[in-house]
TIRO-2110 file (N, C-alpha, C; in Angstrom, 1 decimal):
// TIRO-2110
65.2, 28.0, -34.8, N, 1, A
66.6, 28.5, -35.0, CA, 1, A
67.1, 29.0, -33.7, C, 1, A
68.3, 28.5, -33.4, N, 2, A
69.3, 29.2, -31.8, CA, 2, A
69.9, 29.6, -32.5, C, 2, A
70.4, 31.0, -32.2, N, 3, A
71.9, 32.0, -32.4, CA, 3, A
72.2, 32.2, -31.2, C, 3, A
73.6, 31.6, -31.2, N, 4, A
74.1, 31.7, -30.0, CA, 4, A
74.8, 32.4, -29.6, C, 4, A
75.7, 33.1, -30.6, N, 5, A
76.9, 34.2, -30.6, CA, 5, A
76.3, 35.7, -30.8, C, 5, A
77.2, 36.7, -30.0, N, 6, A
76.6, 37.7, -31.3, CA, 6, A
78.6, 38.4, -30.9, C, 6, A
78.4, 39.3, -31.9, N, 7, A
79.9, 39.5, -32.4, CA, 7, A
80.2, 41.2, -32.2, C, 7, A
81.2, 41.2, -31.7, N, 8, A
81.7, 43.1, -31.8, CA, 8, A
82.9, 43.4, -32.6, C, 8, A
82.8, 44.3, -33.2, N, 9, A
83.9, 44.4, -34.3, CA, 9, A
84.3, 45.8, -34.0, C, 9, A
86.0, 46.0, -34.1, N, 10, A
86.2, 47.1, -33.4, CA, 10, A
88.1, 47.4, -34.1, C, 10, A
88.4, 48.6, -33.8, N, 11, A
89.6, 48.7, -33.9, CA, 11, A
90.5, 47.9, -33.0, C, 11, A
91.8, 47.4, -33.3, N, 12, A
92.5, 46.8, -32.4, CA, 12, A
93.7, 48.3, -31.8, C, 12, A
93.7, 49.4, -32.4, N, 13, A
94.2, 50.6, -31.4, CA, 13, A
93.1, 50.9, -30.2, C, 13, A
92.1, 50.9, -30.4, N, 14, A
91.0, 51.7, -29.7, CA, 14, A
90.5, 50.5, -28.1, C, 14, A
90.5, 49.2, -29.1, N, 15, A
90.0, 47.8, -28.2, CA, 15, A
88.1, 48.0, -28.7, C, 15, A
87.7, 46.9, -28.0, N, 16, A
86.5, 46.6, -27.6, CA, 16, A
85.7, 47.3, -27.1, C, 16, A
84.2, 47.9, -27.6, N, 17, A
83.7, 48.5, -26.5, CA, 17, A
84.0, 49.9, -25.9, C, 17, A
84.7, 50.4, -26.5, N, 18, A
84.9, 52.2, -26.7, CA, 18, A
84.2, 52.7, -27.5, C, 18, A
83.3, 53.6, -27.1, N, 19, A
82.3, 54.1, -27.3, CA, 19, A
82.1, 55.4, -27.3, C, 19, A
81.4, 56.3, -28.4, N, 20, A
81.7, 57.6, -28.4, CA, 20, A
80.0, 58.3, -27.6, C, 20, A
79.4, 57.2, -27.6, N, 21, A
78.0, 57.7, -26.5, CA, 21, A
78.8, 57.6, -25.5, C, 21, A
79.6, 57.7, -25.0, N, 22, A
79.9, 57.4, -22.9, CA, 22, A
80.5, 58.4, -23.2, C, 22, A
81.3, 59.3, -24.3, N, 23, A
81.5, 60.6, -24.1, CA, 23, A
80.7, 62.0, -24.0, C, 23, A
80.8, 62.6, -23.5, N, 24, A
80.3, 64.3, -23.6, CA, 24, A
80.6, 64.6, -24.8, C, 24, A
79.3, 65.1, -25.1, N, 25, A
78.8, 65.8, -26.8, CA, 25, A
80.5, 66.5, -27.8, C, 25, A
81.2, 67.3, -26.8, N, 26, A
82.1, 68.0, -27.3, CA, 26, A
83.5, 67.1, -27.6, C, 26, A
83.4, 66.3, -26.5, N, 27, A
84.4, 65.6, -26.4, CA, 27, A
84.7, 64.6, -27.4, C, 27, A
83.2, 63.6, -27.5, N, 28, A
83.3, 63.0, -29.0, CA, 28, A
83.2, 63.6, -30.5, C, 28, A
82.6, 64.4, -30.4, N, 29, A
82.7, 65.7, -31.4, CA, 29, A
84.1, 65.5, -31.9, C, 29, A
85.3, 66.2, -30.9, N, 30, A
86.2, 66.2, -31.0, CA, 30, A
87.4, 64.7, -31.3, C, 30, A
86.5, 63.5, -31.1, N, 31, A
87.1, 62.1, -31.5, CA, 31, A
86.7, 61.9, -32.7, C, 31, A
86.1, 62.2, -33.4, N, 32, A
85.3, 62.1, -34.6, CA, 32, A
86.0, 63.0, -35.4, C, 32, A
86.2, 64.2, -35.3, N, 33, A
86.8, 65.0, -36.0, CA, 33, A
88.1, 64.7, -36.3, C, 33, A
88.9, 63.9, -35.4, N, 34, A
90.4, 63.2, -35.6, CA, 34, A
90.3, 62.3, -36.5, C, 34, A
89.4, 61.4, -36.2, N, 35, A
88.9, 60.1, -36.2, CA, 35, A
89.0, 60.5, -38.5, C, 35, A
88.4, 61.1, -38.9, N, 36, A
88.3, 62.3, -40.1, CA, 36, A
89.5, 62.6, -40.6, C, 36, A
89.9, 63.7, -39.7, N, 37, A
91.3, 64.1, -40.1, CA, 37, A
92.1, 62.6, -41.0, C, 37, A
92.3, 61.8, -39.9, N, 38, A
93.4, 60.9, -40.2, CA, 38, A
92.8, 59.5, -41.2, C, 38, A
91.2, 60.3, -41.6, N, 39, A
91.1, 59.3, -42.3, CA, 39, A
91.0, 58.0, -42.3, C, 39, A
90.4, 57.4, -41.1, N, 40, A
90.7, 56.0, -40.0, CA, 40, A
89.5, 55.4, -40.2, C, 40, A
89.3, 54.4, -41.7, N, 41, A
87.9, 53.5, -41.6, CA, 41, A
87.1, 53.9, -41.8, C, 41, A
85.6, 53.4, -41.2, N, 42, A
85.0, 54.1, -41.8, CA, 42, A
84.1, 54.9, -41.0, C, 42, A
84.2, 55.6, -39.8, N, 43, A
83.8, 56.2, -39.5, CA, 43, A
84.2, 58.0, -39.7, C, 43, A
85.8, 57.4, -40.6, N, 44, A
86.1, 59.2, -41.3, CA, 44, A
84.6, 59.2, -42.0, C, 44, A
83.9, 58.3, -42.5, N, 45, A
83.2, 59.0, -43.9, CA, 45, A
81.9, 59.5, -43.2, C, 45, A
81.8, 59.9, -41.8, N, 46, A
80.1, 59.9, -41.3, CA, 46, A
80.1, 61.5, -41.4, C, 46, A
79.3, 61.9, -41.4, N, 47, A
78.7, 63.4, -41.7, CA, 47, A
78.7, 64.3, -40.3, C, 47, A
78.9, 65.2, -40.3, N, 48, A
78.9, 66.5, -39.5, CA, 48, A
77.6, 66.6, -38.6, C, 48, A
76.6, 65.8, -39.0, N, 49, A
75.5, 65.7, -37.9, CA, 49, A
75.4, 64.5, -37.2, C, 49, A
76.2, 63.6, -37.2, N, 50, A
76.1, 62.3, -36.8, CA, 50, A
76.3, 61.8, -35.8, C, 50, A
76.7, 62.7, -35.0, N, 51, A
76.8, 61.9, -33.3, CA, 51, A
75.2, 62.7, -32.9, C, 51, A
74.3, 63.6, -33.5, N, 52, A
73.4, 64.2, -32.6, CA, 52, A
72.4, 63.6, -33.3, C, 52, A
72.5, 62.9, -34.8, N, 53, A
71.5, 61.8, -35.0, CA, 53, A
71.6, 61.0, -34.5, C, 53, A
73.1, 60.5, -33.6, N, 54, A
73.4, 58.8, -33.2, CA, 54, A
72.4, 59.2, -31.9, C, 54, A
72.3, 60.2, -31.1, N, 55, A
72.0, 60.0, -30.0, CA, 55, A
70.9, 60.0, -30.1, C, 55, A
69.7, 61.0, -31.0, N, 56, A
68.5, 61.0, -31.0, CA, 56, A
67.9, 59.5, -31.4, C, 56, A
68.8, 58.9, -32.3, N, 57, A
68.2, 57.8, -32.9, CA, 57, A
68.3, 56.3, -31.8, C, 57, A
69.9, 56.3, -30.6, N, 58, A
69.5, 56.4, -29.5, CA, 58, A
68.9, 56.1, -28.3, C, 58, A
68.4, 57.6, -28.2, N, 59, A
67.3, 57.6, -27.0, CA, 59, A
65.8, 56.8, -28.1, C, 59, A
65.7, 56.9, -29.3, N, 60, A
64.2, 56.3, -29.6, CA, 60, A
64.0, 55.1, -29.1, C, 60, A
65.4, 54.3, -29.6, N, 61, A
65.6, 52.8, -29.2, CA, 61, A
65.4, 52.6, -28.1, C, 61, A
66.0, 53.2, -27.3, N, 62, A
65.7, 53.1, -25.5, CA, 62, A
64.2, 52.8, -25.4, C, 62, A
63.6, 54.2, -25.5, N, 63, A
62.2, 54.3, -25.3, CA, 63, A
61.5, 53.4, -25.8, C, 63, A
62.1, 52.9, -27.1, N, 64, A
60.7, 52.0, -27.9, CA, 64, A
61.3, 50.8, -26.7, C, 64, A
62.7, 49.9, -26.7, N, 65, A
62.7, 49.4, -25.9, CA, 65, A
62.1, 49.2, -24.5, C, 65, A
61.8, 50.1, -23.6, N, 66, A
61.4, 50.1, -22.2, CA, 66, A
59.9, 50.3, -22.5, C, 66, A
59.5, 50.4, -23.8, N, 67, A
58.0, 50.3, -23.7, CA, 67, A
57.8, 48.6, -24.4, C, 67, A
59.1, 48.0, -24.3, N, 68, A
58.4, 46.6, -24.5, CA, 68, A
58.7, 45.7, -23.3, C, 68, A
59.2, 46.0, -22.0, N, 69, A
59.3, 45.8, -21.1, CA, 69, A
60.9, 45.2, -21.1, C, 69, A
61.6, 46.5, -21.7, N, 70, A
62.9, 46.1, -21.7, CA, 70, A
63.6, 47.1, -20.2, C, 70, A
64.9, 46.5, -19.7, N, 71, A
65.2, 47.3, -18.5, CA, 71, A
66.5, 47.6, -18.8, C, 71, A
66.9, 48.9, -19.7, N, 72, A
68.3, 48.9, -19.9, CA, 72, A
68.9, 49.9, -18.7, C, 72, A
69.8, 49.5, -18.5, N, 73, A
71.0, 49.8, -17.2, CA, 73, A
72.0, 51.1, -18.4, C, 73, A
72.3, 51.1, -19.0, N, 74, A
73.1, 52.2, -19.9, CA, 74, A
71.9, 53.1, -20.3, C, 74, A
72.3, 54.7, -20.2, N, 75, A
71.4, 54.8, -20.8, CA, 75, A
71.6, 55.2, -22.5, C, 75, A
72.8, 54.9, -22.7, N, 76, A
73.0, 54.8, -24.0, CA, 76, A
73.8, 53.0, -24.2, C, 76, A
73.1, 52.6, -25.6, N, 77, A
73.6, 51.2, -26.1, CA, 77, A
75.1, 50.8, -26.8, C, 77, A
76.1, 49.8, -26.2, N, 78, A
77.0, 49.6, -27.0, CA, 78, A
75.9, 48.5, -28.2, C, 78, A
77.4, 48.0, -28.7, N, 79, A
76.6, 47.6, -30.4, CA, 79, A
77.1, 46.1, -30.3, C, 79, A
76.5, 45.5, -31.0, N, 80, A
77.3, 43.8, -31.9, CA, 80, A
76.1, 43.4, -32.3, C, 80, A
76.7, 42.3, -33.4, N, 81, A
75.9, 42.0, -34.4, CA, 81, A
75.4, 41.1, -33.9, C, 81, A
73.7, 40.2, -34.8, N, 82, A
73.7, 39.0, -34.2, CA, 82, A
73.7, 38.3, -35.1, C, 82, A
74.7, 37.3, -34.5, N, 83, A
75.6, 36.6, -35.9, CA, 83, A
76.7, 37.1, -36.5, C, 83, A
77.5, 36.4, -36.9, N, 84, A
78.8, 36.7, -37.9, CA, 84, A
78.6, 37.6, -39.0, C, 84, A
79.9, 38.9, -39.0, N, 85, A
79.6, 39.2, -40.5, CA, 85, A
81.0, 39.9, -40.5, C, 85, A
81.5, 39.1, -41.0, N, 86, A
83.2, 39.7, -40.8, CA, 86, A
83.3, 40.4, -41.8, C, 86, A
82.6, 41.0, -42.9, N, 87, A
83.0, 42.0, -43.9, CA, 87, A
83.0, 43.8, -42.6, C, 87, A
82.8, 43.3, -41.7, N, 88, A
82.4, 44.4, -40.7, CA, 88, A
83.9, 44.8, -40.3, C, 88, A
84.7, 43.6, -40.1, N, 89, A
86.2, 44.3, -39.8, CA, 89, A
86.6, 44.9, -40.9, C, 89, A
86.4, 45.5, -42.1, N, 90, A
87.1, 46.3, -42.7, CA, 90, A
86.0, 47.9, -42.9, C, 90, A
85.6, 48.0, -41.8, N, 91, A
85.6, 49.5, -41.4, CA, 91, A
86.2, 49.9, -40.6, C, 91, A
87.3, 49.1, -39.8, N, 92, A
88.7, 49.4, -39.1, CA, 92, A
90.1, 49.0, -39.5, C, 92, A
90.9, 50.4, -39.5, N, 93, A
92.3, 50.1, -40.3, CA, 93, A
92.9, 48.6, -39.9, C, 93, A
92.8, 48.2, -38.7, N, 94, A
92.6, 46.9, -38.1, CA, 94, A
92.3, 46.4, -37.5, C, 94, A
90.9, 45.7, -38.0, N, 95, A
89.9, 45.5, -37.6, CA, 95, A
89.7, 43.4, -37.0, C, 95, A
89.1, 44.0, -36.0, N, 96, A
89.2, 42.8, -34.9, CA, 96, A
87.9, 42.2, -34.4, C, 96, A
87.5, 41.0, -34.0, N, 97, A
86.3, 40.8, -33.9, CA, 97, A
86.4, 40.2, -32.5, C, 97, A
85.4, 40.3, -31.5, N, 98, A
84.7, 39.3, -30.5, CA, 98, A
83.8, 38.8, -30.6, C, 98, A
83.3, 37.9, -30.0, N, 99, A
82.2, 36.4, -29.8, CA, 99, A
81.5, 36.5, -28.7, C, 99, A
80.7, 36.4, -28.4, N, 100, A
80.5, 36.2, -26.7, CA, 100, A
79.0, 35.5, -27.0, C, 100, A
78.7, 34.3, -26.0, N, 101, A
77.6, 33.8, -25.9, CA, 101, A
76.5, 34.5, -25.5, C, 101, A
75.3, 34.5, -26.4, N, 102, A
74.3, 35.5, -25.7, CA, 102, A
73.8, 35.0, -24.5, C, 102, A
74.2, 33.9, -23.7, N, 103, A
73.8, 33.7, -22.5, CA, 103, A
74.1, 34.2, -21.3, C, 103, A
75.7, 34.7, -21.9, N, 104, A
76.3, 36.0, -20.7, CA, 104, A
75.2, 37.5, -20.6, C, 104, A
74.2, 37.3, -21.4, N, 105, A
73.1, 38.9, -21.1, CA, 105, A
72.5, 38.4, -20.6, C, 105, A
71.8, 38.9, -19.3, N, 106, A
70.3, 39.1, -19.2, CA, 106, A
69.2, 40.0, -20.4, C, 106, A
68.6, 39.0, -21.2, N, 107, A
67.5, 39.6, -22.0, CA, 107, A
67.4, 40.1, -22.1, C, 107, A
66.9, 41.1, -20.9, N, 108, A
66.1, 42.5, -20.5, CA, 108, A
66.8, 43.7, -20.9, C, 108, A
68.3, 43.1, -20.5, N, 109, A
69.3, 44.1, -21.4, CA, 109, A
69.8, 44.4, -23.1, C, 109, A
69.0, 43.2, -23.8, N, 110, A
69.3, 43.5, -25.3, CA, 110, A
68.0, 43.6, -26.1, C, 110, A
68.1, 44.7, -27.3, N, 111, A
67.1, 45.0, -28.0, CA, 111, A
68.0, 44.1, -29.4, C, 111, A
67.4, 44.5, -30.2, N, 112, A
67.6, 44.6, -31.8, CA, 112, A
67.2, 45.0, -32.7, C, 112, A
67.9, 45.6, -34.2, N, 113, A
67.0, 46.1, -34.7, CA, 113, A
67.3, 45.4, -36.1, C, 113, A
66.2, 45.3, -37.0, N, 114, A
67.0, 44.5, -38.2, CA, 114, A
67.5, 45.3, -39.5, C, 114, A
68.9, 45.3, -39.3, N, 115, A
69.6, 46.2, -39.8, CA, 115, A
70.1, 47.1, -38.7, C, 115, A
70.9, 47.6, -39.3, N, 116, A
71.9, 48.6, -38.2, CA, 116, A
70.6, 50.1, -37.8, C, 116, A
70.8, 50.4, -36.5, N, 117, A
70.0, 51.1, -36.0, CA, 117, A
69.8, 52.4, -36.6, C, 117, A
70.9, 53.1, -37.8, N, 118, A
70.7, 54.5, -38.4, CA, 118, A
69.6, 54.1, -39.9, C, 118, A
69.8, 52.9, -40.7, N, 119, A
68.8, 52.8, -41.7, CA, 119, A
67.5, 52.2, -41.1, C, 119, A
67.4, 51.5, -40.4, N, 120, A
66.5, 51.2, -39.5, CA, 120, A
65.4, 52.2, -39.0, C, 120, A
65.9, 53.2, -38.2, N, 121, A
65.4, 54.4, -38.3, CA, 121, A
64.8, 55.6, -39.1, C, 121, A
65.5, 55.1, -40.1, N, 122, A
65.5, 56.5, -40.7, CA, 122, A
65.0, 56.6, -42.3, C, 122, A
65.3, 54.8, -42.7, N, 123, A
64.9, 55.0, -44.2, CA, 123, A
63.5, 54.4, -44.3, C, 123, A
63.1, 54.9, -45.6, N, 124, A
61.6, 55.3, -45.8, CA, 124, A
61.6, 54.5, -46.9, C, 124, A
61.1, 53.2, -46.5, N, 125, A
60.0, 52.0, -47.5, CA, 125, A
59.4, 51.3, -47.2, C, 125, A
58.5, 51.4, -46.1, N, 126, A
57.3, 50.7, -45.9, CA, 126, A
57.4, 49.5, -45.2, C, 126, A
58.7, 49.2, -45.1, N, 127, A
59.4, 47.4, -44.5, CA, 127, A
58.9, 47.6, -43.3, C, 127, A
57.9, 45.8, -42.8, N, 128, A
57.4, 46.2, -41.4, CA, 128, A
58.6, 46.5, -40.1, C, 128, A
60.0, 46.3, -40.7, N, 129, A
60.9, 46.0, -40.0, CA, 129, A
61.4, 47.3, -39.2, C, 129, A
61.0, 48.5, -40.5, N, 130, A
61.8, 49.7, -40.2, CA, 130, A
60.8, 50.4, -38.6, C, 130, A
61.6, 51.4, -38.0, N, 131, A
61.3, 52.0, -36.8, CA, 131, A
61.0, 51.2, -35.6, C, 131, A
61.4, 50.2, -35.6, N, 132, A
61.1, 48.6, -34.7, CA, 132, A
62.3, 48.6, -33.9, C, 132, A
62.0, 48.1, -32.4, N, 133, A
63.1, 47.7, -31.9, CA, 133, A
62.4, 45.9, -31.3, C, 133, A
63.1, 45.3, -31.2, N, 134, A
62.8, 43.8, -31.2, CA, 134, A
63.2, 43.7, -29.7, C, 134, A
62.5, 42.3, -28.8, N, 135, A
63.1, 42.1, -28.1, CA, 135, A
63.8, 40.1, -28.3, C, 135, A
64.5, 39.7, -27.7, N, 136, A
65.1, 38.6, -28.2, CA, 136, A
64.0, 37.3, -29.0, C, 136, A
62.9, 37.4, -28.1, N, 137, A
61.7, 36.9, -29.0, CA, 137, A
61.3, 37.5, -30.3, C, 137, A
61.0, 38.5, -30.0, N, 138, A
60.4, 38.6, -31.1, CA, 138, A
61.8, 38.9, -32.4, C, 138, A
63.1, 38.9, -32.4, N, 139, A
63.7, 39.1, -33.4, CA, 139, A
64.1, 37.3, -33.6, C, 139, A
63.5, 36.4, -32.9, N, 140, A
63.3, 35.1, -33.9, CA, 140, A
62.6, 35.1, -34.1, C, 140, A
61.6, 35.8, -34.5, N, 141, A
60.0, 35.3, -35.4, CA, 141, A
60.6, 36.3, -36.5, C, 141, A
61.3, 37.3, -36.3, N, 142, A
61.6, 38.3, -37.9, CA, 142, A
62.2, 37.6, -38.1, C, 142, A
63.9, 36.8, -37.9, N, 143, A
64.3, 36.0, -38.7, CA, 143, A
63.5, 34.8, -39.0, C, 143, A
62.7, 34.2, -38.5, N, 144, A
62.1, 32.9, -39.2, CA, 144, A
61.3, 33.9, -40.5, C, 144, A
60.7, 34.8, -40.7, N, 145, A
60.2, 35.6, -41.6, CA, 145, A
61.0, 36.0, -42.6, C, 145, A
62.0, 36.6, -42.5, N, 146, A
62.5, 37.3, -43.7, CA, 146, A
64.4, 36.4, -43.7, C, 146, A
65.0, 36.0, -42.6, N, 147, A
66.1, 35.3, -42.8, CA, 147, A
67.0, 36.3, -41.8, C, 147, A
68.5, 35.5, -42.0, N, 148, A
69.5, 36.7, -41.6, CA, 148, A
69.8, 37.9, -42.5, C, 148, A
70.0, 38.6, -42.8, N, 149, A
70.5, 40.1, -43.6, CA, 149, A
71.8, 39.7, -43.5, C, 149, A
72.6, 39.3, -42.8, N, 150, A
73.7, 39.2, -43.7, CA, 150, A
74.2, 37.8, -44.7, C, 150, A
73.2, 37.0, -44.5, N, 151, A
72.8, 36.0, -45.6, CA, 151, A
72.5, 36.2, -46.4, C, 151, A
71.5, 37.1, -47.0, N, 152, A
70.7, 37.2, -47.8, CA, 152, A
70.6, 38.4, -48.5, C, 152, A
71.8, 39.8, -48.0, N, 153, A
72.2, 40.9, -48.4, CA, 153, A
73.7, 41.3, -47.9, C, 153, A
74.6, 40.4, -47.8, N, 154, A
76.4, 40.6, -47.6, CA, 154, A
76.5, 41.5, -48.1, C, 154, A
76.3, 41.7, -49.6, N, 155, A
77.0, 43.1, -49.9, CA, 155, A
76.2, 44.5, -50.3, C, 155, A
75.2, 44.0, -50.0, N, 156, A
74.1, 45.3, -49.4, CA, 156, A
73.3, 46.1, -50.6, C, 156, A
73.5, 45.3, -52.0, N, 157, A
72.8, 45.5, -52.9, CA, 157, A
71.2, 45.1, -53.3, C, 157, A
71.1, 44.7, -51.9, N, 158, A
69.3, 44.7, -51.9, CA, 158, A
68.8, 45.5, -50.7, C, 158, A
69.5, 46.4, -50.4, N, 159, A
69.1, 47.4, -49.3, CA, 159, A
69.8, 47.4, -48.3, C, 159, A
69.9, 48.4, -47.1, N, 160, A
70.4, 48.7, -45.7, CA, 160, A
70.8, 48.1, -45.1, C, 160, A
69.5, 46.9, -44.9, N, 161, A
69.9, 46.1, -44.2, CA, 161, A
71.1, 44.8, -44.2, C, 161, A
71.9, 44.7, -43.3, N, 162, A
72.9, 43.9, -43.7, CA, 162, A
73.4, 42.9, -42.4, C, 162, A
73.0, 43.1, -41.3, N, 163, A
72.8, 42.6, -40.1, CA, 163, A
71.7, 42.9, -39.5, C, 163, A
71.4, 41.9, -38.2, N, 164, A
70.7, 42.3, -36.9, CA, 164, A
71.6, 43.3, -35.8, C, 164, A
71.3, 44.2, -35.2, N, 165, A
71.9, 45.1, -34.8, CA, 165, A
71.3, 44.6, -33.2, C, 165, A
72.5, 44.5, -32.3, N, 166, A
71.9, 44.4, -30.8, CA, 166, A
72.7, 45.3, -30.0, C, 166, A
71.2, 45.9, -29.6, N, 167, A
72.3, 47.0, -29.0, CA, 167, A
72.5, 46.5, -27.3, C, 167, A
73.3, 46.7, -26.5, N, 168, A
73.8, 46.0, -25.4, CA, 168, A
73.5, 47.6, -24.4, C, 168, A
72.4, 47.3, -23.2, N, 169, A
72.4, 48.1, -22.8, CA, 169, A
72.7, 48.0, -21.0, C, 169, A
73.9, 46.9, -20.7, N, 170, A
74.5, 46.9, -20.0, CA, 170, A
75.6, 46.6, -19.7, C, 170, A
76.6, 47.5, -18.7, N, 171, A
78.2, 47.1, -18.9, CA, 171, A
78.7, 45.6, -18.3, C, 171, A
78.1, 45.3, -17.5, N, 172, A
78.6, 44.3, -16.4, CA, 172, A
78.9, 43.2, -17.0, C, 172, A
78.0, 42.6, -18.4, N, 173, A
78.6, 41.5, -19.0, CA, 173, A
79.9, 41.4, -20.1, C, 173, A
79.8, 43.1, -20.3, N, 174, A
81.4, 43.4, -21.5, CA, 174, A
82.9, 43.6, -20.4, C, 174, A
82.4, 43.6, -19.4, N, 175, A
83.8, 43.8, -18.9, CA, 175, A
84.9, 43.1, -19.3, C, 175, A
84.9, 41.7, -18.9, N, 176, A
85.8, 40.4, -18.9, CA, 176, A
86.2, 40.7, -20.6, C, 176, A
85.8, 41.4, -21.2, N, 177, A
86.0, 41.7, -22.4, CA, 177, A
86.8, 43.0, -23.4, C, 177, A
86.5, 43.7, -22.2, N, 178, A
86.9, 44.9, -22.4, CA, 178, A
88.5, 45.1, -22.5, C, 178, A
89.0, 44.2, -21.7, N, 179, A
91.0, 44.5, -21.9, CA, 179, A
91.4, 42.9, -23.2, C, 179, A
90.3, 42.5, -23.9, N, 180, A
91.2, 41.8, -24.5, CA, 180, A
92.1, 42.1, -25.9, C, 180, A
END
């Protein structure tokens, strides 16, 4: 199996690639809390502890990452999926998608996790998948194992998982991307 694409989904007010880890704790605090107020998608609906879980949960990824001989340059990860799953634009009032070939990364720079990195982490059933960070190899041997998630759970009624989650842990290849 080649997957070639992987995909970022985003508001089209905000753009591509705006990120509430590149902010200071208070600062996104305080984008989140707007973000709430105005009831914008679906990051109004995340909980009051959620930027200081996003970060703990993270720095684990990092760590489990660079103990698999990964070298991320951020020290926090932007996000995109691997593979298509456009039910993903309607967690933004309008919601927009990018493509980019995974050939524009250096390897060394992406992890994955199967499933988005907060259930991944955090839920408790025994799946060899859960607390895992993958590196490009090894997340084709979990898909030749269990499939895509958003194939095989689109609407998420067989659990969490609903994508491969890659977290991007360097800027230099999103730029050319970043004003579109």
């Amino acid at each position: 199996m080649v997957m070639e694409l992987l995909y970022h989904y985003f508001d089209e007010s905000t753009g591509p690639f705006v990120n509430l880890s590149d902010l200071e704790i208070h600062e996104a605090e305080q984008v989140l809390s707007d973000i709430r107020f105005k009831n914008k998608g679906f990051a109004s609906k995340r909980s009051l502890e959620y930027l200081q879980i996003r970060r703990g949960l993270e720095l684990k990824a990092r760590n489990l990452f660079i103990s698999k001989g990964g070298k991320p340059i951020r020290r926090l990860p932007h996000y995109m999926t691997f593979g298509k799953c456009p039910w993903l634009l309607d967690w933004y009032p309008i919601g927009r998608e990018i493509e980019i070939p995974i050939n524009e990364f250096e390897t060394h720079t992406l992890s994955f996790t199967y499933g988005d990195l907060f259930p991944t982490m955090r839920y408790q059933d025994e799946k060899p998948y859960r607390n895992q960070v993958y590196t490009l190899n090894e997340i084709y041997e979990v898909i030749k194992e269990y499939g895509l998630p958003q194939e095989w759970n689109s609407d998420g009624i067989k659990g969490p998982e609903r994508y491969i989650e890659v977290q991007i842990w360097d800027d230099k290849p999103l730029r050319k991307w970043r004003n579109t």
